[in-house]
C-alpha positions in Angstrom: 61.9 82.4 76.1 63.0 84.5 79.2 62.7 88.4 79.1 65.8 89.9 78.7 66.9 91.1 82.9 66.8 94.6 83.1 70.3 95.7 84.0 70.7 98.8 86.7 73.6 100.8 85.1 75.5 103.0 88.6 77.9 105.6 87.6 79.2 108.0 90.4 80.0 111.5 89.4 81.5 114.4 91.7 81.9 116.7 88.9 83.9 115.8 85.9 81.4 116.7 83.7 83.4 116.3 80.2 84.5 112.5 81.0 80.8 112.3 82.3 79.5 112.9 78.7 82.1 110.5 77.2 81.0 108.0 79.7 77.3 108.3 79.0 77.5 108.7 75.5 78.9 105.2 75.3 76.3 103.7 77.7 73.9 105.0 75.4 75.5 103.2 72.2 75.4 99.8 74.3 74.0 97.0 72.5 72.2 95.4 75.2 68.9 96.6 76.1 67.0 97.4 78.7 69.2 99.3 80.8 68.2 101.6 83.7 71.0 104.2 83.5 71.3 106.2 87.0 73.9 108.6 87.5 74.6 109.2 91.0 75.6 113.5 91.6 77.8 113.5 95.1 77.0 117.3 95.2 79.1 118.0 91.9 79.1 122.0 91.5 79.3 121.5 87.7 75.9 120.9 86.1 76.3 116.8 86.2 72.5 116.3 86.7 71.2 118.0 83.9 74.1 116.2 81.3 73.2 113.0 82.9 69.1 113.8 82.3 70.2 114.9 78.9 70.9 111.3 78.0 67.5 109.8 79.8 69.8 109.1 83.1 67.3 108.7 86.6 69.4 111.7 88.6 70.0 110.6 92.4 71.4 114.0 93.9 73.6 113.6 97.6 73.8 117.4 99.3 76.3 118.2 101.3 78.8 116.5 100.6 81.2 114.5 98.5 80.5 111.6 100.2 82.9 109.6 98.3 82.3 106.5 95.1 80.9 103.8 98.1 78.1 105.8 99.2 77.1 107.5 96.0 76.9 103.9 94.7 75.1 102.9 97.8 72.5 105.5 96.7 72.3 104.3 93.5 71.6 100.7 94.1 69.3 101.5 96.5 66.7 103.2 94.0 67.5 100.2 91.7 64.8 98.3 89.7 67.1 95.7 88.0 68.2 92.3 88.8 71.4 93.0 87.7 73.7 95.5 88.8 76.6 97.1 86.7 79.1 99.6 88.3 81.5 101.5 86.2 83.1 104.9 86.9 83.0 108.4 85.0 86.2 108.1 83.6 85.2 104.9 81.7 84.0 104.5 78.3 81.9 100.8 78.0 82.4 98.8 74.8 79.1 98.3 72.7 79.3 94.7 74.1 80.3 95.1 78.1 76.8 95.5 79.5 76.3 92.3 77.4 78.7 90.4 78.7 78.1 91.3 82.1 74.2 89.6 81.1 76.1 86.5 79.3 78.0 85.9 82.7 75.4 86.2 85.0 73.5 83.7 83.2 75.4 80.9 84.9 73.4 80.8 87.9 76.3 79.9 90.1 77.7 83.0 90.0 77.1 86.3 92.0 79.2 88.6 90.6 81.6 89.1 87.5 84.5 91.7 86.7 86.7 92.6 83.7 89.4 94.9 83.0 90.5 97.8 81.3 91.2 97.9 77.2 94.4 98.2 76.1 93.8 101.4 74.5 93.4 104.3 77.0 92.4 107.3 75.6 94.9 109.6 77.4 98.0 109.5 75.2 100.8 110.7 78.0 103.6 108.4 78.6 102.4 107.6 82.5 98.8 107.5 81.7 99.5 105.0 78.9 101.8 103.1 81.5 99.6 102.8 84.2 96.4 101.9 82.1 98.1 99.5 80.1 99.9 98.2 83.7 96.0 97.4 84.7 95.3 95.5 81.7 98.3 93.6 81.7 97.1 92.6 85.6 93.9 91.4 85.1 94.6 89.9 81.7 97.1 87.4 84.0 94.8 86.9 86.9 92.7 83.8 87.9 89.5 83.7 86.2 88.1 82.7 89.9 88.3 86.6 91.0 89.3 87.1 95.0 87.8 90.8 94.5 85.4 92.9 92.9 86.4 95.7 90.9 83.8 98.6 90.9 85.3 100.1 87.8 83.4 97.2 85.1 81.8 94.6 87.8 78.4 93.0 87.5 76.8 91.8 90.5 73.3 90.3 91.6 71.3 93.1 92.9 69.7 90.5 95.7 73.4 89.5 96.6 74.5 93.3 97.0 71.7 94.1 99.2 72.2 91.1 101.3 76.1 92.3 101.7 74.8 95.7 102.9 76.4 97.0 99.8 79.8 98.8 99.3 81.7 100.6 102.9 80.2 103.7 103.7 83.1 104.3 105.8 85.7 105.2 102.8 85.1 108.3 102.1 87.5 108.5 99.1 87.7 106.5 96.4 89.7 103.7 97.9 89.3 99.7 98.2 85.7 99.7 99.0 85.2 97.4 95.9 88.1 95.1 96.8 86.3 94.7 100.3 82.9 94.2 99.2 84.5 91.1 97.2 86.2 89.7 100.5 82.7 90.0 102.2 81.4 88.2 99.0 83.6 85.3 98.9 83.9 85.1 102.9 79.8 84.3 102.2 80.8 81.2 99.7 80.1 83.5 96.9 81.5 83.4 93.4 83.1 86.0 91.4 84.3 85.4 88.0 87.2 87.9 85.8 86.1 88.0 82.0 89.1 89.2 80.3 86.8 90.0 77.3 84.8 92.2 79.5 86.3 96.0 79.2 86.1 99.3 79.5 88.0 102.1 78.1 90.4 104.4 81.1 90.1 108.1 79.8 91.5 109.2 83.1 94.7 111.4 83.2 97.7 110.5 85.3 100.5 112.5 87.4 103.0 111.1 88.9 101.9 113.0 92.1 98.6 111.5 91.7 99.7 107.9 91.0 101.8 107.9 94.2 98.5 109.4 96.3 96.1 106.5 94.9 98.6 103.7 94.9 100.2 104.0 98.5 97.3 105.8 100.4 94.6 104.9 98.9 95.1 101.2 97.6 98.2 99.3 98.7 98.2 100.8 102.8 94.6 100.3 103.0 94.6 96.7 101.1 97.6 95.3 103.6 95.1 96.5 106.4 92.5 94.8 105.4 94.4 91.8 104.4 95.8 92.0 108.0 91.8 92.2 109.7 90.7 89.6 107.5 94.2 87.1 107.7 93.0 86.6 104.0 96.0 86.9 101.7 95.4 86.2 98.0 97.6 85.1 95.4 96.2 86.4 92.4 96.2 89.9 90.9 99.1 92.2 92.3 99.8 89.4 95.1 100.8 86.6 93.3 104.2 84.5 94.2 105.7 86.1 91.7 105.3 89.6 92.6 106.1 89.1 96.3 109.5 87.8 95.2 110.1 90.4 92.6 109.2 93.1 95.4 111.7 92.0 97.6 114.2 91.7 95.3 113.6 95.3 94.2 113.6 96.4 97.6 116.7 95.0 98.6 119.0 95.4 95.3 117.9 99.4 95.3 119.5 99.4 99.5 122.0 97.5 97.8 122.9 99.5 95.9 122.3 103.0 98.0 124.6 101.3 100.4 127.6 100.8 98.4 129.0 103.4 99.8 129.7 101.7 102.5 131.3 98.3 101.3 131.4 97.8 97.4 130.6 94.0 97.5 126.8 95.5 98.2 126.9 96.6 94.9 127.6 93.2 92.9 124.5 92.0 95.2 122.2 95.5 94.6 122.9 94.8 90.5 121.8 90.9 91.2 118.8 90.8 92.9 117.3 94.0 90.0 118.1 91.7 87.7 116.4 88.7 89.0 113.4 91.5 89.2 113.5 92.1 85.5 114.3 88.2 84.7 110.9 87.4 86.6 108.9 90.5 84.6 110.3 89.9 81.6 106.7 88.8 79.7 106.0 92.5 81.5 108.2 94.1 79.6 107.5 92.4 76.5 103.8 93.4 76.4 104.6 96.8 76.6 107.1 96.5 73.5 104.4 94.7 71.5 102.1 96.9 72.3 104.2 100.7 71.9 107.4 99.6 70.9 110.9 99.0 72.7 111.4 102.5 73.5 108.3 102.9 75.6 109.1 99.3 77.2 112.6 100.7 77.9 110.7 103.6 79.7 108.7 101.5 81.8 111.1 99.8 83.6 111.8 102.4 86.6 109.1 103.1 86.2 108.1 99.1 87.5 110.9 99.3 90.2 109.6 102.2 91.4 106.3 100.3 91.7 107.9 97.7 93.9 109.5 100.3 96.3 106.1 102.7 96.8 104.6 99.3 97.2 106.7 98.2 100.1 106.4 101.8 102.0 102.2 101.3 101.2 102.8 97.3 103.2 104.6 99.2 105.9 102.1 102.2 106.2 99.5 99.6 105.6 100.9 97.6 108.6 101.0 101.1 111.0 97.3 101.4 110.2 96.3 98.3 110.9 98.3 98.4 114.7 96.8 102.0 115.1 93.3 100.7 114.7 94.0 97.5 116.9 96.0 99.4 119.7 93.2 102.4 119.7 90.3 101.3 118.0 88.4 104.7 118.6 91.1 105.8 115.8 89.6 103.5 113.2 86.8 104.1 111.2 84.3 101.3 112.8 81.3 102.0 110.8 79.9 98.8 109.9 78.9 98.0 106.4 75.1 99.4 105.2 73.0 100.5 102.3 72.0 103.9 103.0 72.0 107.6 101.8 75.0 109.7 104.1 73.7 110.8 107.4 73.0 114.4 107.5 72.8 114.7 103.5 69.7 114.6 101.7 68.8 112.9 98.2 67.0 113.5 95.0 65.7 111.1 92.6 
């Protein structure tokens, strides 16, 4: 019988110290063994190596920076013994059985790499928090189990294939799309990546609205349409499908119905339409959330959703601007290529 693979466990930590322990802790409690747990510390100011030692993690230390998730994971993988790569964040809390499943998965020797999503039980118990993690769940849940992207939040991957794809983006410097790119470069190599719906993590991160907007224009949906735009790869699977294109437009154009009603009333009767083909096409949204916390918190969602579609729509157009900056004036883009490497000018610890 084959040795069980070792499995290179990557978390990146830039402080954050009391998620940290919640993530570790539940790393430690996995049920698969052997795991080489390495914590990456992109020069956190709290005491994030000594916590992660505290639970036998290997300590890679970046100075001088943040560098941001793509190069602290970088780091990590490149001091890697195991065959098997797992990447999960600080904010996440594994099941007993992820790092399992991740093993299971990878079994099938026609496959590089292998995400899931997030539980449906997030541990912060706000109203957006609960919306937004819940709104991820719901996403993946629906999506093809032939994945278009990897997601670095609770994805598996070959450690030979990452090192042959030069490993995650150096050049975002936030935590961004780095993992959605590394999958295009994945699949634009023939390779395979597969969603497990079974395969989850717990979200124990907080939401603001303020910080929803941030991550969802600037850092994910402009950046996404840019790449999209480089690559002339559009997918129609996750937040792209058919269906959501359609309901976006709709939302877009019955809310400037509706703001421009002013002007001549018949704009209304059209504004009122088109929302409610939007909520006709989303109703199985909606209903999830009433399953899962009742009516009154599906009632609650719905502006919520429409809101989605209109910050999406700016992100496409923002998204659009970048990618016309970076082809009109190239020097303005951020043209470094793709590499497995600690941060030039910062230094490393293991």
């Amino acid at each position: 019988m084959a040795a069980a693979p070792l499995v290179s466990v990557i978390v990146p930590a830039h402080n954050g110290s009391l998620l940290l322990r919640r993530c570790l802790a539940a790393l430690q409690a996995s049920s698969y063994q052997p795991i080489e747990l390495i914590v990456v510390d992109d020069s956190s100011h709290e005491p994030v190596a000594a916590l992660a030692e505290s639970f036998g993690a290997r300590v890679v230390r970046l100075e001088g920076g943040p560098y941001g998730p793509a190069v602290a994971r970088n780091a990590g993988a490149a001091v890697a013994q195991g065959e098997l790569l797992f990447f999960t964040d600080a904010d996440c809390e594994v099941h007993p059985d992820t790092v399992r499943r991740v093993v299971t998965s990878l079994a099938d020797p026609t496959l590089d790499a292998v995400i899931g999503s997030y539980d449906a039980e997030p541990a912060e118990p706000g109203f957006l928090s609960q919306y937004k993690n819940l709104f991820h769940h719901w996403v993946h849940q629906q999506a093809s189990r032939e994945a278009t992207t990897f997601w670095s939040g609770c994805g598996g991957i070959r450690r030979a294939v990452f090192l042959a794809l030069g490993g995650f983006d150096p050049a975002f410097r936030r935590p961004s799309i780095e993992d959605i790119e590394l999958g295009v470069r994945l699949r634009a190599r023939g390779g395979r990546i597969r969603l497990d719906p079974e395969l989850q993590v717990r979200h124990l991160k907080r939401w603001t609205l303020l910080g929803l907007l941030q991550t969802e224009i600037f850092d994910r949906g402009a950046p996404w349409t840019a790449l999209i735009l480089r690559t002339r790869q559009l997918p129609a699977d996750l937040n792209l499908r058919p269906s959501e294109r359609v309901s976006a437009a709709c939302a877009v154009l019955g809310t400037g119905g509706l703001l421009l009603a002013p002007l001549w009333w018949p704009l209304a009767t059209l504004g009122v339409a088109l929302l409610g083909v939007t909520l006709w096409l989303n109703r199985r949204f909606y209903r999830f959330f009433a399953q899962r916390r009742g009516l009154r918190f599906a009632v609650r969602v719905v502006p919520l959703h429409l809101l989605y579609y209109l910050y999406s729509a700016a992100s496409i157009l923002i998204g659009i601007g970048w990618y016309l900056r970076d082809l009109l004036w190239p020097r303005a883009a951020v043209a470094t290529a793709p590499r497995l490497s600690l941060p030039s000018g910062g230094g490393a610890r293991g």
